[in-house]
C-alpha positions as CSV (number, residue, x, y, z in Angstrom):
1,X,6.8,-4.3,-22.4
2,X,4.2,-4.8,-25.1
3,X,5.2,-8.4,-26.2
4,X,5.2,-9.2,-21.4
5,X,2.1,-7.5,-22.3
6,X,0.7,-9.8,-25.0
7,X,2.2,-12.9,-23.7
8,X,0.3,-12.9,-20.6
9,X,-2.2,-16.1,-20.5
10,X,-5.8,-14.6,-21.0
11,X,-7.2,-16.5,-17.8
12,X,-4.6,-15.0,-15.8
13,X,-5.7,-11.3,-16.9
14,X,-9.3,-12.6,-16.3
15,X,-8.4,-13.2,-13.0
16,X,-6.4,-10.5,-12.1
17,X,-9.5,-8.2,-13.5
18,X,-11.7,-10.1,-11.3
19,X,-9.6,-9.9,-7.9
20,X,-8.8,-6.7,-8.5
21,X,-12.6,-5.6,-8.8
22,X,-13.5,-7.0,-6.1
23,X,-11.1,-5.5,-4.2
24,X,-11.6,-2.2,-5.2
25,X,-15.2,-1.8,-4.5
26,X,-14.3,-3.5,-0.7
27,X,-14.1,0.1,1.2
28,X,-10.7,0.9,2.0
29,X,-8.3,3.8,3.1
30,X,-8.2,5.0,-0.5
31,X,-11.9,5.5,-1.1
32,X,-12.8,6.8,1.8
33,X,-10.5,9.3,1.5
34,X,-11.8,9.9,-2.3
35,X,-15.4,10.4,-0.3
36,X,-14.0,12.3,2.6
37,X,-12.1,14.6,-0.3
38,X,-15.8,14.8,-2.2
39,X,-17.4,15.6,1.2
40,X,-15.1,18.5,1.9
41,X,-14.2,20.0,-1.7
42,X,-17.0,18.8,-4.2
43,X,-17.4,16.4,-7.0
44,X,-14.8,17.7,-8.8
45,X,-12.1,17.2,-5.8
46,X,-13.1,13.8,-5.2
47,X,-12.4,13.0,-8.9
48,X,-9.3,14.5,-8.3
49,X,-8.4,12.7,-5.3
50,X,-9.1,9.8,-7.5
51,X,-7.2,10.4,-9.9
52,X,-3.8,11.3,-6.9
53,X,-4.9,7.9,-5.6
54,X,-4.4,5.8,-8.8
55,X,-0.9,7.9,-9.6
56,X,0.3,6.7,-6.0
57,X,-0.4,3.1,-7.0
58,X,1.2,3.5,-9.5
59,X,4.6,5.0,-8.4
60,X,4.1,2.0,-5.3
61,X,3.8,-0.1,-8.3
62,X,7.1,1.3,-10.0
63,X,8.9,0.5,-6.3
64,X,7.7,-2.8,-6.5
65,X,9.0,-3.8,-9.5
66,X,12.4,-2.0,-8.7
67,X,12.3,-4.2,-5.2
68,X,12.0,-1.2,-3.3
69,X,9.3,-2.4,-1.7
70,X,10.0,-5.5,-0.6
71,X,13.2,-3.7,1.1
72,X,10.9,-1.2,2.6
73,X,8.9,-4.0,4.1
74,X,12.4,-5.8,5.0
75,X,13.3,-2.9,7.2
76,X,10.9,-2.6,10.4
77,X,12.4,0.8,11.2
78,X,11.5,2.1,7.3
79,X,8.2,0.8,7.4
80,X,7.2,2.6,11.0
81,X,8.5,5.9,10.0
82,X,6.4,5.6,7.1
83,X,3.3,4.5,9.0
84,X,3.6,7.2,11.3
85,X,4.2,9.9,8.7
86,X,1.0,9.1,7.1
87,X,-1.1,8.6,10.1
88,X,0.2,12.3,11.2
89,X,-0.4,13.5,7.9
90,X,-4.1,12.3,8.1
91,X,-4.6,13.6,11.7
92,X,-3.4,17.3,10.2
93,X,-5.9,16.8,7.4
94,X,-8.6,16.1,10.2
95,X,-8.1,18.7,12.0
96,X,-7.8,21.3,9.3
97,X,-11.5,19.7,8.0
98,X,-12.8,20.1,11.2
99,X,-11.7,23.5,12.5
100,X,-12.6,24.8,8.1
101,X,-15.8,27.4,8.2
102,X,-18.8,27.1,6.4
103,X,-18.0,29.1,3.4
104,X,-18.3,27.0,0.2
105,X,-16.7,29.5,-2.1
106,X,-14.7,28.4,-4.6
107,X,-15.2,24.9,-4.0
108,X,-15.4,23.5,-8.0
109,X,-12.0,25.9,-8.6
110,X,-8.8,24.7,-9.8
111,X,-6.5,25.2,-6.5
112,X,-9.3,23.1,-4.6
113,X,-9.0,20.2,-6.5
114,X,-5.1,20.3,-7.0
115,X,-4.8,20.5,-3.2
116,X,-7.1,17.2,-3.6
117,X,-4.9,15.8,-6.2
118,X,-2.1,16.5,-4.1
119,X,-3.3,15.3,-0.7
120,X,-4.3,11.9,-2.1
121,X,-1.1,10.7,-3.8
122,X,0.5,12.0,-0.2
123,X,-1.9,10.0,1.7
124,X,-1.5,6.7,-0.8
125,X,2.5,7.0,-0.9
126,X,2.4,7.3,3.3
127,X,0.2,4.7,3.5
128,X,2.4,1.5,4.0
129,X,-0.8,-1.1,3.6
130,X,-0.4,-0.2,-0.5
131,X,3.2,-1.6,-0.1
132,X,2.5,-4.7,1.5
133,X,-0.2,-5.4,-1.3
134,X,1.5,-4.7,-4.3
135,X,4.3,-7.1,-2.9
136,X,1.9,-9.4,-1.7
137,X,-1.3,-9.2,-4.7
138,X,0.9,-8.7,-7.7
139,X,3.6,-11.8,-7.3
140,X,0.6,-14.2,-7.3
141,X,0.1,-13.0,-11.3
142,X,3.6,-13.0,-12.0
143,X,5.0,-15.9,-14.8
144,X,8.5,-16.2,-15.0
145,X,8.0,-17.5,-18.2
146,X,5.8,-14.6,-19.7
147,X,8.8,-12.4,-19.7
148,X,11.0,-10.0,-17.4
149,X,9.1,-9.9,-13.6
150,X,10.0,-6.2,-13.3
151,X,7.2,-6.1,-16.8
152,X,4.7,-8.0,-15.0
153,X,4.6,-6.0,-12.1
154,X,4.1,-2.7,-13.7
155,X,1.5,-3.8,-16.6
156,X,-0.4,-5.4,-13.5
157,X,0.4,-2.2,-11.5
158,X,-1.3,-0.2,-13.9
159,X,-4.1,-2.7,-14.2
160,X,-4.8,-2.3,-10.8
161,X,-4.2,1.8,-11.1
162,X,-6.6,1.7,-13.8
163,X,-9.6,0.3,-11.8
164,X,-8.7,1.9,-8.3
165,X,-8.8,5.7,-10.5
166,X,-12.2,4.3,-12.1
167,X,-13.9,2.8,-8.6
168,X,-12.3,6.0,-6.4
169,X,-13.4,8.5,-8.9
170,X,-16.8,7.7,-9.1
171,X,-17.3,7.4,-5.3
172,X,-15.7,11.0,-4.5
173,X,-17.6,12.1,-7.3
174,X,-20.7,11.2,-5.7
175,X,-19.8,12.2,-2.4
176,X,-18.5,15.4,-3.8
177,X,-22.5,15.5,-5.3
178,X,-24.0,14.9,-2.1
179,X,-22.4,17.2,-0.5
180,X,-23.5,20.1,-3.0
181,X,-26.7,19.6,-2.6
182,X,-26.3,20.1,1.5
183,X,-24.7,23.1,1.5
184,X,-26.7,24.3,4.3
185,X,-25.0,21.9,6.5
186,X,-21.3,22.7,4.7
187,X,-19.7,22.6,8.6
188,X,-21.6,19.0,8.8
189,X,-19.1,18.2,5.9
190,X,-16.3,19.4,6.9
191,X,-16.7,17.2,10.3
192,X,-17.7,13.8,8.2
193,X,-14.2,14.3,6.6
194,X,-12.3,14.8,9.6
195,X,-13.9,12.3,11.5
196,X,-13.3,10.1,8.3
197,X,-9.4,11.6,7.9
198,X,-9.3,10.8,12.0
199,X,-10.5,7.3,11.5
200,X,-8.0,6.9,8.5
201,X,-5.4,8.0,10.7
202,X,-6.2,5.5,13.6
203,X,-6.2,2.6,11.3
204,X,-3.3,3.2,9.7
205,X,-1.8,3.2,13.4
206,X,-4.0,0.2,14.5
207,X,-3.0,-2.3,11.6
């Protein structure tokens, strides 16, 4: 892994950092989910929902290099079961947000943000859009002569993990920080995520 690692052409990585930037500050499914988490839980649970985010690309990067995904994608069946999982799983999550009181107890504790955590990496491994790119945005780094593909797809995986935990994380952070400081309007919050979980939900279904 470390020599696929080193052998990689430095241009290539430039590019790769550059495109994969870019498309992580774009908003997309997983950050606003990192913000509606922050909305609804805090800084602290939209760091955490990061941080769930960047482990599910990463296990969708681990299925890519094993081919799982591109047999995922091969199967219509597979990949509508999937889509419909997650676009339930977000409607739950918008309507628990929604129907949640005002009470912001508790908020910064340790089940709040591994119930963020958890959510996220559900949300990013039901979300079928993350399959189709990392079997569509990592093969165009891929060199057959750099070493094994399987390598390439999981140092680039983690590339991409790497930036989407730093991009996501700072988002719900801020959204999380925003939200502290209207905690007056804590049932306000609660509806921005579900309408945001709702909206997730819709695109998901849409696409």
């Amino acid at each position: 892994m470390f020599e696929t690692l080193m052998s990689i052409d430095p241009w290539t990585g430039v590019a790769f950092v550059i495109a994969s930037v870019v498309l992580m500050i774009t908003p997309g499914p997983g950050m606003m989910f990192c913000i509606a988490c922050g909305l609804r839980g805090g800084a602290w649970a939209g760091v955490a929902a990061g941080v769930g985010s960047a482990v599910g690309m990463m296990v969708h990067a681990i299925l890519a290099a094993a081919g799982l995904s591109a047999l995922i994608l091969g199967a219509p069946g597979a990949y509508d079961a999937v889509r419909w999982i997650g676009a339930a799983y977000l409607v739950w999550l918008a309507w628990s947000s929604w129907t949640a009181g005002d009470d912001l107890g508790g908020r910064l504790g340790r089940s709040r943000m591994a119930r963020a955590f958890a959510r996220a990496l559900a949300t990013n491994l039901m979300n079928p859009k993350v399959i189709v790119f990392m079997v569509a945005f990592l093969p165009q780094f891929v060199d057959p002569a750099v070493g094994p593909a399987w390598a390439q797809f999981l140092i680039f995986g983690a590339g991409v993990a790497l930036i989407g935990l730093i991009f996501d994380c700072l988002y719900g952070g801020l959204a999380g920080l925003v939200a502290e400081r209207l905690k007056r309007a804590s049932r306000l919050m609660n509806r921005v995520s579900a309408v945001a979980f709702g909206g997730l939900a819709a695109r998901i279904v849409l696409d």
